[in-house]
C-alpha positions as CSV (number, residue, x, y, z in Angstrom):
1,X,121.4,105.8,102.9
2,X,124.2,108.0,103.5
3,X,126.3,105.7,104.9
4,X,125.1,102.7,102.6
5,X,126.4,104.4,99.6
6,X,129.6,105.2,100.9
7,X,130.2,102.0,101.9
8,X,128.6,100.7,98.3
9,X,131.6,102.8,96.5
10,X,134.3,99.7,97.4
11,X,131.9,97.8,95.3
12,X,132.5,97.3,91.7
13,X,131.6,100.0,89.1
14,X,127.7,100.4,88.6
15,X,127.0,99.2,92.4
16,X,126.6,102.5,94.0
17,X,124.1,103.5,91.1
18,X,121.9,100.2,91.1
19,X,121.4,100.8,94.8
20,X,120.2,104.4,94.1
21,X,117.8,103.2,91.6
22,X,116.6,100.4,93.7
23,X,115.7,102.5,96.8
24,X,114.0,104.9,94.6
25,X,111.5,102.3,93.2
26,X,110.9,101.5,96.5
27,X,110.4,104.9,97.9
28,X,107.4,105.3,95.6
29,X,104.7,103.9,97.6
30,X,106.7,104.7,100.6
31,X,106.5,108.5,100.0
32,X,103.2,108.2,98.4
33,X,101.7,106.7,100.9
34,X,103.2,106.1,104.3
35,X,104.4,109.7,104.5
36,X,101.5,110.9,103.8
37,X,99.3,108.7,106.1
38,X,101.7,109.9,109.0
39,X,101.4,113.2,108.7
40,X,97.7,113.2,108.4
41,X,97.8,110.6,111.5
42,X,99.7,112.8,113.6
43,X,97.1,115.5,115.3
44,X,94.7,112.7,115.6
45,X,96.7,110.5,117.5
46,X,97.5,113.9,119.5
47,X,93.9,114.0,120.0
48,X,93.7,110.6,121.1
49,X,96.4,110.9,123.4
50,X,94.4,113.8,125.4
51,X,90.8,112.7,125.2
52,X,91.0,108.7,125.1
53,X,94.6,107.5,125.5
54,X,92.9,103.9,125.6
55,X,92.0,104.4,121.7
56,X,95.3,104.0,121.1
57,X,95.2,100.4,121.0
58,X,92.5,100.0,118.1
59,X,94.0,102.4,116.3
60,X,97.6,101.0,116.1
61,X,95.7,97.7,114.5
62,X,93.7,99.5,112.1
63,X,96.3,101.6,111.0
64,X,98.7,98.4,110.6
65,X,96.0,96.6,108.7
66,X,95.4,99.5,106.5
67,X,99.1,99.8,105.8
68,X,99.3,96.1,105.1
69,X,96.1,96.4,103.1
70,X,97.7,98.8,100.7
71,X,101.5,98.1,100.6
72,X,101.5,94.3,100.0
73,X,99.9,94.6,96.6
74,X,102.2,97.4,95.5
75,X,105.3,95.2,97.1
76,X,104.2,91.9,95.1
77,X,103.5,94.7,91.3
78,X,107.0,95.6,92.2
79,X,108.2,92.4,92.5
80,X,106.8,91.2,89.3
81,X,107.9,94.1,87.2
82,X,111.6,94.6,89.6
83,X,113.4,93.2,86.4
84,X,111.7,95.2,83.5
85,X,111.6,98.1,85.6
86,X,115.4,97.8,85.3
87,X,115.6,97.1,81.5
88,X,113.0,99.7,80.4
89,X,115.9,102.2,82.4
90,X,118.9,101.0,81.8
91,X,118.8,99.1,78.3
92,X,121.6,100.0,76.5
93,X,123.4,101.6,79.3
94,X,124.3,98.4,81.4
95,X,124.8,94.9,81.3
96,X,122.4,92.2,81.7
97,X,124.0,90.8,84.6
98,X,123.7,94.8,86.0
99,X,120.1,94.6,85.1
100,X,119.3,91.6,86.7
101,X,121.5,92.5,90.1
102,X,119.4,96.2,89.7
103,X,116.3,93.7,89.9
104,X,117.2,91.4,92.9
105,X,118.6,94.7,94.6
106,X,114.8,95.7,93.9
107,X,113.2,92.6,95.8
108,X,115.5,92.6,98.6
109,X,114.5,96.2,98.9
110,X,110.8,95.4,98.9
111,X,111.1,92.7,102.1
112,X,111.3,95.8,104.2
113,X,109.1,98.0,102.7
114,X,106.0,97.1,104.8
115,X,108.1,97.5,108.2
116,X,109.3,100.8,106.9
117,X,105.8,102.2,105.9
118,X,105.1,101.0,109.5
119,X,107.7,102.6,111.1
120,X,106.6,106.4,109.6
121,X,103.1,105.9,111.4
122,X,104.6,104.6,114.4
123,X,106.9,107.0,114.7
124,X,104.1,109.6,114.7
125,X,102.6,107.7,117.8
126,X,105.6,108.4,119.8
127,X,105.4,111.8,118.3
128,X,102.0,112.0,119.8
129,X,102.4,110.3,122.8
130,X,105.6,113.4,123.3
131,X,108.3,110.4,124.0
132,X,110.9,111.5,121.3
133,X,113.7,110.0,123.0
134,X,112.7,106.7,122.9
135,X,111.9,106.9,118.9
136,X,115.4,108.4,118.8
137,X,116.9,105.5,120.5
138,X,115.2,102.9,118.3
139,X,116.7,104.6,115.4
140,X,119.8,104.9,116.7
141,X,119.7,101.1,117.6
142,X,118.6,100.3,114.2
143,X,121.0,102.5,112.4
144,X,123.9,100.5,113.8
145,X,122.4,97.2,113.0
146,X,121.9,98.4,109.0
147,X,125.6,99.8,109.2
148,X,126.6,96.3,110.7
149,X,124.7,94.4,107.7
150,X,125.9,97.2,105.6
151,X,129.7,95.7,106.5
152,X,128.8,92.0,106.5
153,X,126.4,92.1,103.7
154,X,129.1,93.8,101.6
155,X,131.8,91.6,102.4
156,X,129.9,88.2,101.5
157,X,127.2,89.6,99.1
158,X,127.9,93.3,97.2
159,X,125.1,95.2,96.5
160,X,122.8,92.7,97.5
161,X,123.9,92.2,101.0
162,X,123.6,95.8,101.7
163,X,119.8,95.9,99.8
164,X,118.9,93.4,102.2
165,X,120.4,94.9,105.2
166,X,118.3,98.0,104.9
167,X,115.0,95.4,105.0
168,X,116.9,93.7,108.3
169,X,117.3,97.4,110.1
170,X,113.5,98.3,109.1
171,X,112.4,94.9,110.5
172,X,114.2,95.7,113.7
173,X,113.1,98.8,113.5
174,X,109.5,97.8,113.8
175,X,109.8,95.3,116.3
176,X,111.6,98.0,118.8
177,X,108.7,100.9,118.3
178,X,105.9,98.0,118.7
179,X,107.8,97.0,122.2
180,X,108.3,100.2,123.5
181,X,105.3,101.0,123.2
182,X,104.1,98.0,125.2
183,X,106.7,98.4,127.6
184,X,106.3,102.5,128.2
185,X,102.9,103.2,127.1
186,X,101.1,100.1,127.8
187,X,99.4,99.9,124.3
188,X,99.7,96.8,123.5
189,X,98.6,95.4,120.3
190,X,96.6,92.8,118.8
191,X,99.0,90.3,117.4
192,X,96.0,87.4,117.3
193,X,93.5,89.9,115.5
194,X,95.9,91.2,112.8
195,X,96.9,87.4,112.3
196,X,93.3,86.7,111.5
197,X,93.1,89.5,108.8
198,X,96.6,88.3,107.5
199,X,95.7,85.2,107.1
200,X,92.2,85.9,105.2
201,X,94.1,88.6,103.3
202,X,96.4,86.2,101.5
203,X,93.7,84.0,100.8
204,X,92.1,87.0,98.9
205,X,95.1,88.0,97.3
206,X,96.2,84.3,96.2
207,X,92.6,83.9,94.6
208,X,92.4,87.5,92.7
209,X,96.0,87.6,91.6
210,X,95.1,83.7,90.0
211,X,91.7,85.2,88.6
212,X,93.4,88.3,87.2
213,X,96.4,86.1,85.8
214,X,93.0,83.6,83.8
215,X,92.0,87.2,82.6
216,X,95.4,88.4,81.4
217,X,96.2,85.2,79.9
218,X,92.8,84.9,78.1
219,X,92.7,88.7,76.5
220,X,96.0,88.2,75.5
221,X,94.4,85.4,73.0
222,X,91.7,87.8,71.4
223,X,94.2,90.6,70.8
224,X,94.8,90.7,67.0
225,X,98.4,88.6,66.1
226,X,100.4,91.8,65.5
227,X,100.0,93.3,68.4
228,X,100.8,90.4,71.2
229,X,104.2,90.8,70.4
230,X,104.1,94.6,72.2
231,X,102.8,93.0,75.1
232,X,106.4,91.8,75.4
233,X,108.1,94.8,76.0
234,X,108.0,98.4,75.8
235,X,105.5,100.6,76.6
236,X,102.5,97.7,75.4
237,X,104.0,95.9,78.0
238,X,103.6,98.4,81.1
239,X,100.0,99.8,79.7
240,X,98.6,96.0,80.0
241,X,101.0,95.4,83.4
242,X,99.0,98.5,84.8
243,X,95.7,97.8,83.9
244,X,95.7,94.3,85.1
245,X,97.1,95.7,88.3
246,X,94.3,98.1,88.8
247,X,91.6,96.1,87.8
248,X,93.4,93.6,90.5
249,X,93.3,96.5,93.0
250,X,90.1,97.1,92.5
251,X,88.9,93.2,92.3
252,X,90.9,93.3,96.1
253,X,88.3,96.4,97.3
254,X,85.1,94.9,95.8
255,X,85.9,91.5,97.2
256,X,87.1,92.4,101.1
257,X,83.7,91.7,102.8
258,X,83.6,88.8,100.9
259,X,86.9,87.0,102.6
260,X,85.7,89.0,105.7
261,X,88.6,91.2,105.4
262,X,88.0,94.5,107.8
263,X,89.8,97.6,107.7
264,X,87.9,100.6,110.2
265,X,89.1,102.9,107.7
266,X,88.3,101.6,104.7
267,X,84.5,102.0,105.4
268,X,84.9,105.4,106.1
């Protein structure tokens, strides 16, 4: 990040600070969650690693559906509300144009956020597993590619192109920890299972987010005339985002047995 932002400050006036903001929105669930996941992962994959080594394995699905059962709402609520975000924090302090950049920088953000959540519990595998020097050499790897994207991105696309190559570096990121530890550790994992929950997890969320957007659209009629227009914006706007997100959330949970959707440590 470091390094992004220095190379950010050849960009022109406002760049440096719609990149900060950006990678703060998406550090939310990523410090809210994947952080925390990791650290509370960490002496039970230790335990693993002495006691049943072969566990590993199940684990490093479960944990990757549970982090893809939890960050791909939040990535598509930030999506939706990438733009507002931006105005309800910057209106009257930028541009337009800024606060629609600050919103794509936002999205482009977001591709990576799964693979970085992933990254913070797979780095606590290797952790586990006592092989530090191979999780330092991925990141090493992976901090050259985002400072290459970082160059190129900047050259042909400003902010953006240095948004997305944070997203590129994660990706890569993700793909280098899940092969070494196939390669050096022999465990391997389930590509054909998690497909299988992918697939039946999209499903679900294609048919609650369309059954959430019938219920928004349809209380938004009944609500007395004066006060659709604070749906619009200000803080109207983000009460009724919210609670059409939770209830969504929570429409996701009830539903999951339903679309046959299993996550080991969700029925814990």
């Amino acid at each position: 990040m470091f390094i992004s932002g220095s190379i950010a400050s050849y960009l022109p006036k406002g760049s440096v600070s719609l990149l900060y903001y950006g990678a703060r929105f998406m550090n939310i669930p990523l410090g809210m969650f994947a952080v925390a996941l990791s650290s509370v992962l960490l002496p039970h994959f230790s335990r693993l690693v002495l006691y049943a080594p072969r566990r590993l394995q199940f684990y490093l699905l479960e944990v990757t559906k549970l982090v893809t059962w939890v960050i791909i709402p939040a990535t598509i609520f930030l999506i939706i509300t990438a733009e507002p975000l931006f105005e309800f924090l910057l209106n009257g302090k930028a541009t337009p144009e800024q606060i629609h950049q600050g919103g794509v920088i936002l999205i482009l953000y977001l591709v990576g956020l799964l693979f970085l959540c992933l990254n913070k519990v797979l780095l606590s595998m290797f952790y586990a597993l006592k092989d530090t020097w191979s999780a330092t050499k991925a990141a090493a790897l992976c901090a050259s590619i985002n400072i290459g994207c970082d160059l190129v991105g900047m050259y042909y696309w400003g902010a953006d192109g240095i948004a997305a190559a944070n997203s590129i570096s994660a990706i890569a990121m993700s793909i280098t920890l899940f092969s070494l530890l196939k390669v050096k550790h022999h465990v391997n994992f389930h590509a054909g299972m998690y497909a299988r929950f992918l697939m039946r997890y999209v499903i679900q969320i294609l048919l609650c987010a369309l059954s959430a957007y019938a219920v928004a659209q349809l209380g938004s009629h009944f609500l007395p005339a004066g006060t659709q227009g604070m749906l619009a914006d200000g803080i109207g706007y983000w009460v009724y985002t919210i609670a059409v997100a939770a209830g969504s959330i929570g429409l996701l949970f009830a539903t999951r047995k339903l679309f046959g959707v299993n996550v080991y440590f969700l029925k814990r």
